[in-house]
Each structure stands twice: as C-alpha cells, then as structure tokens.
C-alpha positions as CSV (number, residue, x, y, z in Angstrom):
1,X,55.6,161.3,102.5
2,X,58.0,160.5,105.3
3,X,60.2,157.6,104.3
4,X,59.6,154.7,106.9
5,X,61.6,153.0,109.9
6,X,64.2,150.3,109.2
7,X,65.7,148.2,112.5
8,X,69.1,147.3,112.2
9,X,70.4,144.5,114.4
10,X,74.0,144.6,115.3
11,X,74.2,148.2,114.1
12,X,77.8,148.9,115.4
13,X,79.2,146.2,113.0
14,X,81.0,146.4,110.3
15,X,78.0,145.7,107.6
16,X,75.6,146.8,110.2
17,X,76.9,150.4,110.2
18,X,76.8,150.8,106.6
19,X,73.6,149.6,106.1
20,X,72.7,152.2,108.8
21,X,74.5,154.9,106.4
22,X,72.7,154.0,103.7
23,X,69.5,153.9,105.1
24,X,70.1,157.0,107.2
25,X,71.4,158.7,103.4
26,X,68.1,157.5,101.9
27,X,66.0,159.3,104.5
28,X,64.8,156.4,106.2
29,X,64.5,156.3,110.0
30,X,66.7,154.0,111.6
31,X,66.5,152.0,114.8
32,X,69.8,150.7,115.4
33,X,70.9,147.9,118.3
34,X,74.2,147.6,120.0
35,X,74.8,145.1,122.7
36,X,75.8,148.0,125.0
37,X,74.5,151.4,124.9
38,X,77.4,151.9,127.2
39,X,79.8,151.7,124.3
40,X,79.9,155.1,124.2
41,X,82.5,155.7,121.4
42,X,80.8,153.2,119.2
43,X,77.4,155.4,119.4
44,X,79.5,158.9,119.0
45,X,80.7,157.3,115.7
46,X,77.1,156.8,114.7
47,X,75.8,159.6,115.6
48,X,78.2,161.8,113.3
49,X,76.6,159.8,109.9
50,X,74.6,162.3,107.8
51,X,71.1,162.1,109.0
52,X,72.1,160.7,112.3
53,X,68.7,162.9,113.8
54,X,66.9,160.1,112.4
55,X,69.1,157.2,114.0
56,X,67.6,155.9,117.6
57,X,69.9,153.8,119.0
58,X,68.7,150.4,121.6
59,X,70.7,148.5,124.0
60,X,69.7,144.5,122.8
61,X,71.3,141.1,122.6
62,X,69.9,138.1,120.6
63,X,70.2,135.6,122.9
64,X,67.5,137.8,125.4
65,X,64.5,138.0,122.8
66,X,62.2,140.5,125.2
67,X,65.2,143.3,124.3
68,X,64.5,142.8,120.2
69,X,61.1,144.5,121.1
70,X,61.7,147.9,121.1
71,X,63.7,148.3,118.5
72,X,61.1,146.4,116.0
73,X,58.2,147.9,117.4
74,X,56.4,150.0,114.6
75,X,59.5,148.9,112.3
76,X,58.6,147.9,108.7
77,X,61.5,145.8,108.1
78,X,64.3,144.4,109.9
79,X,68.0,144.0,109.0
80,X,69.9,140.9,110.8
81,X,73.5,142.0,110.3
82,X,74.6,140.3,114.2
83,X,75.6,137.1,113.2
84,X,79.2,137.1,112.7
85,X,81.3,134.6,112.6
86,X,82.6,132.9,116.1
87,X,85.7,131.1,115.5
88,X,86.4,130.4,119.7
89,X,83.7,128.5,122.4
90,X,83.3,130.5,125.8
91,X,86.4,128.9,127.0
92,X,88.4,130.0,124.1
93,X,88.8,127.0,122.4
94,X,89.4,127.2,118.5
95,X,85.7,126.0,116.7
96,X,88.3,123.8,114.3
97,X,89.9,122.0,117.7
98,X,85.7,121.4,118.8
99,X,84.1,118.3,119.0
100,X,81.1,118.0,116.8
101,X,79.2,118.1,119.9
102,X,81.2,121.3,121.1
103,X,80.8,122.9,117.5
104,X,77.2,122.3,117.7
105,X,76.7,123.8,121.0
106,X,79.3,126.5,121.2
107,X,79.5,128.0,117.7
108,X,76.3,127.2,115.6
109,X,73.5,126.8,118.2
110,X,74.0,129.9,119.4
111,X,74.0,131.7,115.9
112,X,70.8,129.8,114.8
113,X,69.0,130.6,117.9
114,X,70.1,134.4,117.8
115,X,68.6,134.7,114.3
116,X,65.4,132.6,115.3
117,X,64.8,135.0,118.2
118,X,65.1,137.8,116.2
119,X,62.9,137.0,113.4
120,X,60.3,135.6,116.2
121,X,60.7,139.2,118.0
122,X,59.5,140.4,114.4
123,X,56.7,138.3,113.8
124,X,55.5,139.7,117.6
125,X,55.5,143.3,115.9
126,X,54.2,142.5,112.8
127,X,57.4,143.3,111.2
128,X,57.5,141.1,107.4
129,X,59.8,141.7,106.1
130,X,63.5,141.0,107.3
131,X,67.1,140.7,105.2
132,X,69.7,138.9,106.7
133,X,73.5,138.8,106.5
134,X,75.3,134.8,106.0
135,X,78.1,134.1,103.5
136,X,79.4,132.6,100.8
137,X,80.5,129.6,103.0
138,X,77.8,128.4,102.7
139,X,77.5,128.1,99.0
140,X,80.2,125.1,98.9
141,X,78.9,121.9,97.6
142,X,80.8,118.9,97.6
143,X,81.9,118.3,95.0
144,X,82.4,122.0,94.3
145,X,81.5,123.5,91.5
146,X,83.2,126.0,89.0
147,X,80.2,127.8,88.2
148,X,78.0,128.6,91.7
149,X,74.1,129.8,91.9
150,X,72.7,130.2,95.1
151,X,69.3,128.8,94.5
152,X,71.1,125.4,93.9
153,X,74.2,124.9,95.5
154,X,74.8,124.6,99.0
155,X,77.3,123.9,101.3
156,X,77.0,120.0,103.1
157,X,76.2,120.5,107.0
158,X,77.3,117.1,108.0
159,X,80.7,117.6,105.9
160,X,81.2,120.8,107.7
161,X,81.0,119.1,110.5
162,X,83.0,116.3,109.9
163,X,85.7,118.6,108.5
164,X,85.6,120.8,111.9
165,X,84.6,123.8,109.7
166,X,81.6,124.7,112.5
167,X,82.0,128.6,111.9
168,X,81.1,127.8,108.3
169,X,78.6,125.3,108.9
170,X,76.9,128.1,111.6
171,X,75.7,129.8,108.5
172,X,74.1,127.0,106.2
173,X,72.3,126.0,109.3
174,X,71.3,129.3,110.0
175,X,69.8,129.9,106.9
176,X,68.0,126.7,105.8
177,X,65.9,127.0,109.8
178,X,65.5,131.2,108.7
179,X,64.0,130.1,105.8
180,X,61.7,127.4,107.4
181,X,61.0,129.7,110.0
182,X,60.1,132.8,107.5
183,X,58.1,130.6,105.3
184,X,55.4,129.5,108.2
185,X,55.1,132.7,109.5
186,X,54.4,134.7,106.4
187,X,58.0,136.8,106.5
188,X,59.7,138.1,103.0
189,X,62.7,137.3,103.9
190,X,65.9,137.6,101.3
191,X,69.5,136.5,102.6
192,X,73.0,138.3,101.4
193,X,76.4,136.5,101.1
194,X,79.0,138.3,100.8
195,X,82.9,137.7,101.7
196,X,85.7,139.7,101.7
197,X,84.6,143.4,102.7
198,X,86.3,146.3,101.2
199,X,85.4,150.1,101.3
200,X,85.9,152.5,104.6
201,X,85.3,151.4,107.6
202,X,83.4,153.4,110.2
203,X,84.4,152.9,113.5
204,X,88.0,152.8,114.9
205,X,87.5,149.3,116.2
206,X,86.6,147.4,112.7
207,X,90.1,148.3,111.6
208,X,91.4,145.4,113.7
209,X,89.3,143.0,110.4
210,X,90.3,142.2,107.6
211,X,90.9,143.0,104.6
212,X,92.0,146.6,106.7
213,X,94.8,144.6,108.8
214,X,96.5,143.0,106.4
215,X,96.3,145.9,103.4
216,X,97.2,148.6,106.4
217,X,100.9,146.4,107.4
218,X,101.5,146.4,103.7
219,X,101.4,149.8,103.6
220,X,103.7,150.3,106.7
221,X,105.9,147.9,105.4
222,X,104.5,144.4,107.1
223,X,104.4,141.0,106.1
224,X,101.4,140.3,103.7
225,X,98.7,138.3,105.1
226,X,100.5,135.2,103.5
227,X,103.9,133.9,103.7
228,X,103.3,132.3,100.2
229,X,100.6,133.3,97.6
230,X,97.9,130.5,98.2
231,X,96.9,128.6,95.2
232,X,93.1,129.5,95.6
233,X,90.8,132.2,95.1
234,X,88.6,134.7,97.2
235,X,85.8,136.9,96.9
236,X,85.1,140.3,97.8
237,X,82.8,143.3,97.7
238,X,82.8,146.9,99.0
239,X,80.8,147.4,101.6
240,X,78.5,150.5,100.0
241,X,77.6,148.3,97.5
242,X,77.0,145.2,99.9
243,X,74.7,148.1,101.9
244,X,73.0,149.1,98.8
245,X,72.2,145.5,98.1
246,X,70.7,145.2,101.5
247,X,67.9,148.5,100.7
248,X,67.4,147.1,97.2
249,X,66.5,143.8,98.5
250,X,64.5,145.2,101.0
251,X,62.6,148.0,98.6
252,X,61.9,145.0,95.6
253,X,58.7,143.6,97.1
254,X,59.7,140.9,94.5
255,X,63.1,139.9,95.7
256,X,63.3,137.0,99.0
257,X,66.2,134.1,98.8
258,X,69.5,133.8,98.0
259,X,71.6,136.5,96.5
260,X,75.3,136.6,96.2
261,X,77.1,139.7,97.7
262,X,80.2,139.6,96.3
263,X,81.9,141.3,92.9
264,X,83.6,138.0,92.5
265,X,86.4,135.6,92.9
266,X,90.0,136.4,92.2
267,X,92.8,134.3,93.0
268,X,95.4,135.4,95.5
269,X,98.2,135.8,92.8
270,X,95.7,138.5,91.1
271,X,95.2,140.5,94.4
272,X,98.8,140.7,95.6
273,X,99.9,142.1,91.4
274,X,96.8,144.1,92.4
275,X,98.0,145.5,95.9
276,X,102.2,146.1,94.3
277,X,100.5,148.4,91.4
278,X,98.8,150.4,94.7
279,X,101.8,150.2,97.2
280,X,104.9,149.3,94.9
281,X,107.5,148.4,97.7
282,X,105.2,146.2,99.6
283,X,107.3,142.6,101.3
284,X,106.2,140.3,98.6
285,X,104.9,136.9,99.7
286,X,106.7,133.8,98.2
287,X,105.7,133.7,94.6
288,X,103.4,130.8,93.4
289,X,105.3,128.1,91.6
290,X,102.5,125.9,90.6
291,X,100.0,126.7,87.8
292,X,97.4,128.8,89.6
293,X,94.1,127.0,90.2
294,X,90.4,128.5,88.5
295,X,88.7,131.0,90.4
296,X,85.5,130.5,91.2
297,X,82.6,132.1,89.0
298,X,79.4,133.0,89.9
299,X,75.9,133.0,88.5
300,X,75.2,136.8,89.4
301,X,72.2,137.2,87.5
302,X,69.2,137.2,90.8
303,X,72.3,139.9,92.6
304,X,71.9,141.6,89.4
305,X,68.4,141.9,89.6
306,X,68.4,144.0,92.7
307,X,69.7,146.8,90.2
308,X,72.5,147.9,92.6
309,X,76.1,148.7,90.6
310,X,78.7,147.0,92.3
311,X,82.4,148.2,92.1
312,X,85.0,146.2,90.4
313,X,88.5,144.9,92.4
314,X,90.9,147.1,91.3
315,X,88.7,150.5,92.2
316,X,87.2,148.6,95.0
317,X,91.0,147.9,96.3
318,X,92.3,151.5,95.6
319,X,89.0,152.8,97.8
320,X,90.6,150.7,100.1
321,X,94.0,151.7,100.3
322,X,94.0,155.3,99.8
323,X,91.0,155.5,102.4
324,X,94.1,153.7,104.9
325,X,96.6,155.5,103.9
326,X,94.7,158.8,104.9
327,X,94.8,157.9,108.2
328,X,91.3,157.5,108.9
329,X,89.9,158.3,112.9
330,X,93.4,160.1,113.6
331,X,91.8,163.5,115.3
C-alpha cells in the first residue's frame, strides 16, 4: 500500500528537516515548504536525504495563507515546524527592550497568526490532522513547580508580558488559540515542546544555533557559552528522537495535546562535567560556588506514551560532539 503524504511547514529548519528525514526514511511522501525556493543550497541539502524522490519541495510563507495551498492539498497531515522563536521587531529591536504593545505586535502576533493561517489553509484541504512545534517555555507556571505536566501547568501570559519575556509568551499564546481553533474545526491536533536540540544537524546554516555554537568553540578551544556555570537547569533532546516523536504523534490516532519533547532537565554544573569528560582541555567557566539549585523534573508519562525511545544526555551529548568534531559539510 503506498505510505501517504505528510506537509512539512518550515522544512529547511532545524526540526523541520528532520522531521522531513524521518518521514522521507519511513516511506512517506513529503511536501516540504521553504520561504524561498530560491535558496538553492538549502534545497540541494534536502534533496541528498535518503528517499529525497519522494520529497516535493514549495515556495510558502505563513503570513500569505493562499501559498499554504499547494503544499496541503491532498496532504493527510500537516507538520507546523515554522514558528521559531523571534527575539528582534522589524527594526531590530530586542523583544526584552519592547513595549508590551511592541511585544504584542512585533513578536507574538505574528507567530499566532502564522500558525492560525496555517491550520485554516488545512481545514480548506481537508487536512485533520496537524502536529505542531512550541516549547517548554511555555510550561512555566508561577509559582513554578518542581515536578511539571503539561496538561496542567502553564506558563502566565500576562506575567510574560509584564516580565518582557514576549518570545516566550509568543508560544503559550500560540498554543492555547491552536487549540481553540483545532477544537471548532474538528482538527487532531497534538503539540511538542521541546528545548535544547542536540543530534546532527543538516544543513550548513543551522550550525550558527545552539547547542552546535557553543559545543563547536569548546572544541576549538573558545569560551564556553557561560562565563560562570549558572545556578539553574536546562533541558534538552536529540533531534531524531524529537522527529520520531513528531510521526508517533501523528501515526497514534489516540494522541492530541500536550507532550513534553525533552529527555529532561540537567543543571548547568552537570552538562559542563559532562562536556570536560568529551573534550578534556576545554576553557572552564567559573565554577559554581553556591549549592546548585533542583533541576526541574518532568511528568513524562503522555511523551512516553507515543512509544518513541528517547536518548539519554551523555550519549545524546557525545552524538553531538563527535558529529562536530568530524567536520560535518566540509567537502
């Protein structure tokens, strides 16, 4: 039976391209968009993925919601992987320097209405069936809690706001109005959060992300991406298994919501012993003096459910670094 056609939004981007590999490795066909079809380098990387025969590639942008049509036409499930995170306004003005009135305009309206005119675009073309791409950041409830779920918890709009964190609050707003919108117009619609994205990746330009900036001067003998080890945790995940989530909660005609993305939560004094086992005469940032802080923990049993193995930090990390230190895109 042949395998059916996925549409990937935003299928140059860092998760977006791995959820094309995956899908492409799985036998699916894949309609992929790009902002520019002109970005000719971008596509030649895409096109070398195993399976690429089956990859057609669409010029689209989210803001124009007539060029979502082609892609999702005769689609049976779209993949939102284009909203990620603005941190600048058109003028280049930092989000945390806006306004709320700037940060509401420049950073999250624009996010919100992207997704909204994609998921319309696939209510036109019957598509129901859509996963979408936020983060953690908006799992952050105030107060915060040590153990996180995220059917329950959510992060505050208004204190986002308040706090100038509107790249953050971008994504809660985004996904409470998905929701709304997916629920009145009959879509399945199940929403990943990851942070911290680990693995290969596979175009040249994602290098300039982190966590491949930071781990790649370490290995040339930079400065670590702190000057001091931060008293807090992150989280992290690599990106095959983020991908793999993605299918999973797309092939489970059960799963919609919530489900965390992420291995777990480590604190930064973990990570940097972590990174001197793999690169032994890294520059050390300045030890932590204080008694380190909890990480955070996670409720992972509805990410559990999707049935998708998810690599643990240190393998995910040593993925990492011997994938830099072979000098990836160098011919």
């Amino acid at each position: 039976m042949m395998k059916k056609t996925l549409c990937v939004i935003g299928a140059t981007g860092l998760v977006g391209s791995h959820i094309v590999k995956a899908a492409l490795g799985k036998g699916y066909h894949v309609n992929g968009t790009m902002r520019n079809l002109n970005d000719l380098e971008s596509a030649s990387y895409l096109k070398k993925l195993n399976n690429s025969k089956n990859l057609s590639l669409f010029s689209a942008d989210m803001k124009n919601p007539k060029d979502l049509d082609d892609p999702l036409s005769g689609t049976d499930a779209v993949f939102i992987a284009s909203l990620i995170p603005t941190y600048f306004g058109s003028n280049g003005k930092p989000a945390r320097e806006m306004t709320i009135s700037e940060g509401k305009t420049e950073i999250i309206k624009p996010t919100v209405d992207g997704c909204l005119n994609i998921l319309d675009a696939a209510r036109r073309n019957n598509v129901q069936t859509a996963v979408v791409c936020s983060s953690t950041s908006s799992t952050n409830p105030i107060p915060s809690q040590p153990f996180k779920n995220e059917v329950e918890h959510w992060s505050d709009e208004l204190e986002q706001y308040s706090s100038g964190k509107f790249t953050s609050a971008a994504k809660t707003v985004m996904e409470k109005e998905a929701i709304k919108y997916a629920s009145a117009n009959d879509i399945r619609l199940s929403i990943l959060l990851p942070t911290g994205l680990f693995g290969e990746a596979l175009l040249p330009k994602h290098l300039e992300h982190n966590p491949f900036k930071w781990l790649k001067s370490l290995i040339e003998g930079g400065g670590p991406r702190h000057d001091a080890v931060p008293n807090n945790s992150t989280s992290m995940i690599h990106l095959v298994d983020l991908a793999n989530l993605f299918l999973a909660a797309y092939e489970n005609p059960n799963a919609s919501g919530r489900y965390f993305g992420v291995y777990g939560s480590l604190h930064w004094k973990e990570i940097y012993e972590e990174c001197a086992k793999l690169i032994p005469n890294m520059v050390q940032p300045t030890p932590l003096t204080e008694q380190p802080l909890p990480a955070t923990t996670f409720d992972f049993s509805r990410r559990d459910s999707l049935g998708v193995s998810i690599r643990d930090f240190p393998t995910l990390l040593k993925e990492t670094v011997d994938w830099i230190k072979s000098d990836p895109f160098s011919e």
